[in-house]
KOLVOPA-202373 format. One record per residue (C-alpha): x, y, z; residue in one letter. Coordinates in steps of 0.02 Angstrom, whole numbers, padded with zeros to 5 digits, always signed. Layout:
<nodes>
XYZA;...
</nodes>
This chain:
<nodes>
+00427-00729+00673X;+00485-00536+00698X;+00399-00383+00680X;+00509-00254+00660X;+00474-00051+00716X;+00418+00046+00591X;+00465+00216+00602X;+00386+00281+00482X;+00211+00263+00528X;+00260+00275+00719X;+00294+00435+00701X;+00152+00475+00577X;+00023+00414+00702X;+00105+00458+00855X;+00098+00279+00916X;+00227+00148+00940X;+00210+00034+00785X;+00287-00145+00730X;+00242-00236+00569X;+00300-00381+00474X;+00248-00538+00367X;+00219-00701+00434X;+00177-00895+00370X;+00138-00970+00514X;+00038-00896+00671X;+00125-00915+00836X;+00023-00828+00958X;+00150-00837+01113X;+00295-00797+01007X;+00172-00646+00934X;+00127-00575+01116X;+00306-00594+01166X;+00364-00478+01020X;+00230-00359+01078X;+00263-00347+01236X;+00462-00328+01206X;+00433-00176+01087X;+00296-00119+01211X;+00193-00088+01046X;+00030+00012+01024X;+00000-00081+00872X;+00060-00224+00756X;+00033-00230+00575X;+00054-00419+00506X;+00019-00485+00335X;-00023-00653+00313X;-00046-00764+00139X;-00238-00816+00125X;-00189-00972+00110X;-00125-00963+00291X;-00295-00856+00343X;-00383-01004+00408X;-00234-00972+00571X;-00321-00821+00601X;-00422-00874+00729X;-00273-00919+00838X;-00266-00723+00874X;-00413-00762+00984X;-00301-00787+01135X;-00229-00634+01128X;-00281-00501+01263X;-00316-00366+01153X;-00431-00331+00985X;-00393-00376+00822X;-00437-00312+00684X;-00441-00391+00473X;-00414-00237+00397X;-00400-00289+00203X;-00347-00422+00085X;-00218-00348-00043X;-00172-00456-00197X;-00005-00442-00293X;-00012-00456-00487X;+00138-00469-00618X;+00136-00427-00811X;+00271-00514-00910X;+00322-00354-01044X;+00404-00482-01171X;+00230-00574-01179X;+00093-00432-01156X;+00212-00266-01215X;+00141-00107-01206X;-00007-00041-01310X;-00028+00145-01372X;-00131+00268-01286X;-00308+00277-01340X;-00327+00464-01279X;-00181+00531-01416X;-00208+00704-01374X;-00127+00669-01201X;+00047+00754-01171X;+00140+00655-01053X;+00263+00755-00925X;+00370+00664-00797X;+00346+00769-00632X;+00474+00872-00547X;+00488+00994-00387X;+00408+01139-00475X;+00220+01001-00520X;+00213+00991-00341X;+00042+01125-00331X;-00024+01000-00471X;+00003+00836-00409X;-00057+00889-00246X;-00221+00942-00318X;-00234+00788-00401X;-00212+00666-00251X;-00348+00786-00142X;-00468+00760-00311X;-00437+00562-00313X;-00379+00497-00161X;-00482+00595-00012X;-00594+00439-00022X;-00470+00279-00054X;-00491+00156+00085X;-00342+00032+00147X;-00321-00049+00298X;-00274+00091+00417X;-00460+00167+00386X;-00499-00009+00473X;-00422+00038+00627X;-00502+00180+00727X;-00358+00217+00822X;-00289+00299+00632X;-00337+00456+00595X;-00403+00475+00425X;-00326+00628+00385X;-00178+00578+00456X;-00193+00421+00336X;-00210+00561+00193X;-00082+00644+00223X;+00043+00488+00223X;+00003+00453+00065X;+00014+00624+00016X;+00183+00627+00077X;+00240+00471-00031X;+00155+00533-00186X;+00243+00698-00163X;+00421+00614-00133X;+00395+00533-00320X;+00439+00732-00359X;+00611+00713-00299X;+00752+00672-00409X;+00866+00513-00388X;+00788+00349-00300X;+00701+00256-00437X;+00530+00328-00407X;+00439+00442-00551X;+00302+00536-00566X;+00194+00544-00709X;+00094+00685-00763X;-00050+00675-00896X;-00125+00864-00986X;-00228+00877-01104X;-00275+01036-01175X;-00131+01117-01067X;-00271+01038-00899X;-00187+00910-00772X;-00300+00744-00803X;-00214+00606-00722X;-00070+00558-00640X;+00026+00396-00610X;+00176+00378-00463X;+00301+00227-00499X;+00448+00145-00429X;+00579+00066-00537X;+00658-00074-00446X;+00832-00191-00508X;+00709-00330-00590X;+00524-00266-00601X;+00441-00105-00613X;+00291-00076-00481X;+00141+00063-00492X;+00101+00132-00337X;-00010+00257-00337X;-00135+00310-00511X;-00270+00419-00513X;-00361+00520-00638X;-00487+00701-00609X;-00662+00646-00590X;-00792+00693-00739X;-00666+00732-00872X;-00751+00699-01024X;-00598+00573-01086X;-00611+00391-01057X;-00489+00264-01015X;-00363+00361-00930X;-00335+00247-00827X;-00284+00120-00952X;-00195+00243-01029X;-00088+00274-00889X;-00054+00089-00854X;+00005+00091-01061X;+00106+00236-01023X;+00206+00157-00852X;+00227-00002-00945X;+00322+00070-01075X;+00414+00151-00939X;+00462+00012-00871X;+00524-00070-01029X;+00609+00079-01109X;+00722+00076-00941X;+00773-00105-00962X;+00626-00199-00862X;+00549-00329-00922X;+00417-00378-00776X;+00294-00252-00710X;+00200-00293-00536X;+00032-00191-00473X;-00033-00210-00302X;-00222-00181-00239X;-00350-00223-00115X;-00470-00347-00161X;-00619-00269-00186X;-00545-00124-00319X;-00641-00237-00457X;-00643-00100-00590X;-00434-00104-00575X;-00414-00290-00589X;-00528-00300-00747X;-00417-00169-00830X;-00268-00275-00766X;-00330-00435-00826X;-00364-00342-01008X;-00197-00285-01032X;-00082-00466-00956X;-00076-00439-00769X;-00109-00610-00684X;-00108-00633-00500X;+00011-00694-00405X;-00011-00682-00222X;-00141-00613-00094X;-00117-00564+00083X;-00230-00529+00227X;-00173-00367+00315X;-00212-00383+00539X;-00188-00250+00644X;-00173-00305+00849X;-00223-00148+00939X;-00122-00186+01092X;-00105+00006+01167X;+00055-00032+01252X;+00171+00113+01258X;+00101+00220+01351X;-00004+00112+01475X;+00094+00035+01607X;-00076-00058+01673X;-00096-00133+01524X;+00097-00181+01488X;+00085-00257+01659X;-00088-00350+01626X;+00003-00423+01454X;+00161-00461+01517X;+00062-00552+01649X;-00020-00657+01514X;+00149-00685+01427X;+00209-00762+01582X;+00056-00879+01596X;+00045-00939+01439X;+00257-00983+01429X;+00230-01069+01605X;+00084-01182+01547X;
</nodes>
């Protein structure tokens, strides 16, 4: 087991923070790697099948957290291809540099009140939390890495918008959302039709979707249109506080010692 420093949220959140995913719980091995990269906190993901291990975290000297279950679904294109949009007067645009007022309206319409696991943690900010995914979405702007973003008007209005990443063997949907009270439904489906014939007009033949458990309403439009799940992880965060508190790096290095000697 290795968690590895994530830069990327360390320096989002100002804090020193290590992630990784893990099969088997070893909670000595776990505090040691804390302790090395003097962490503030680590991020683990653990298959629910595994989550009955959970409890070994109990030893640990400092507060963890269960921050969300996520499960992983895949959509085989050859079996379930893509069906036409419902909503036909949609025109579809895929985003550049100059949508970047548009999309960033969009996410602050649809996303202000997502939840995932960092709004678990109280040491996150949530606007800090915003604004990370803010940041991602708006990167799907950017020419050249395999992520798209895709822009649906109607009536010359911004309605919905879907970010993507194209990958060698599967295509993935990241981020969708669509403007509340628009008088059009299934946008959403629409933009799932719309990706997956993205995907497959770009030589993929898989397409994978990842969400937290309780986002019901997404996993019945899934399950409509061939999605079946695959995987689910639990997502833990340690709050261990480490990098700037040399009491408390001493108190758990202290503990590290105690529990290797017995």
């Amino acid at each position: 087991m290795s968690l590895e420093y994530s830069k990327l949220e360390s320096d989002r959140f100002n804090m020193r923070i290590i992630r990784g995913s893990i099969t088997k719980i070893d909670p000595q091995e776990l505090l040691r790697n804390i302790v090395d990269e003097q962490a503030d906190v680590a991020i683990i993901r653990l298959p629910t099948s595994q989550q009955h291990q959970l409890s070994q975290l109990s030893v640990l000297p400092f507060p963890v957290i269960v921050a969300d279950t996520i499960v992983v679904s895949d959509r085989d294109l050859r079996d379930f291809p893509a069906q036409p949009l419902r909503n036909t007067q949609i025109e579809v645009r895929i985003g550049t540099l100059a949508d970047t007022p548009v999309l960033k309206e969009l996410i602050d319409l649809t996303f202000t009140d997502y939840r995932t696991h960092y709004n678990s943690n109280p040491l996150f900010d949530p606007k800090l939390v915003l604004d990370g995914y803010k940041e991602w979405a708006m990167s799907t702007l950017e020419p050249g890495d395999g992520r798209v973003c895709v822009l649906f008007y109607i009536d010359g209005q911004p309605v919905a918008y879907a970010t993507i990443e194209l990958t060698g063997t599967y295509g993935e949907g990241i981020i969708y959302g669509a403007r509340p009270n628009v008088p059009y439904k299934n946008l959403y489906a629409d933009l799932v039709e719309y990706t997956m014939q993205y995907f497959w007009d770009h030589g993929l033949k898989k397409a994978r979707g990842v969400t937290q458990v309780q986002n019901h309403g997404v996993q019945r439009v899934w399950a409509r249109t061939g999605f079946l799940p695959q995987r689910s992880y639990c997502t833990v965060h340690i709050n261990a506080l480490l990098s700037k508190n040399p009491e408390g790096l001493e108190a758990a290095t202290a503990a590290l010692a105690q529990q290797t000697a017995g």
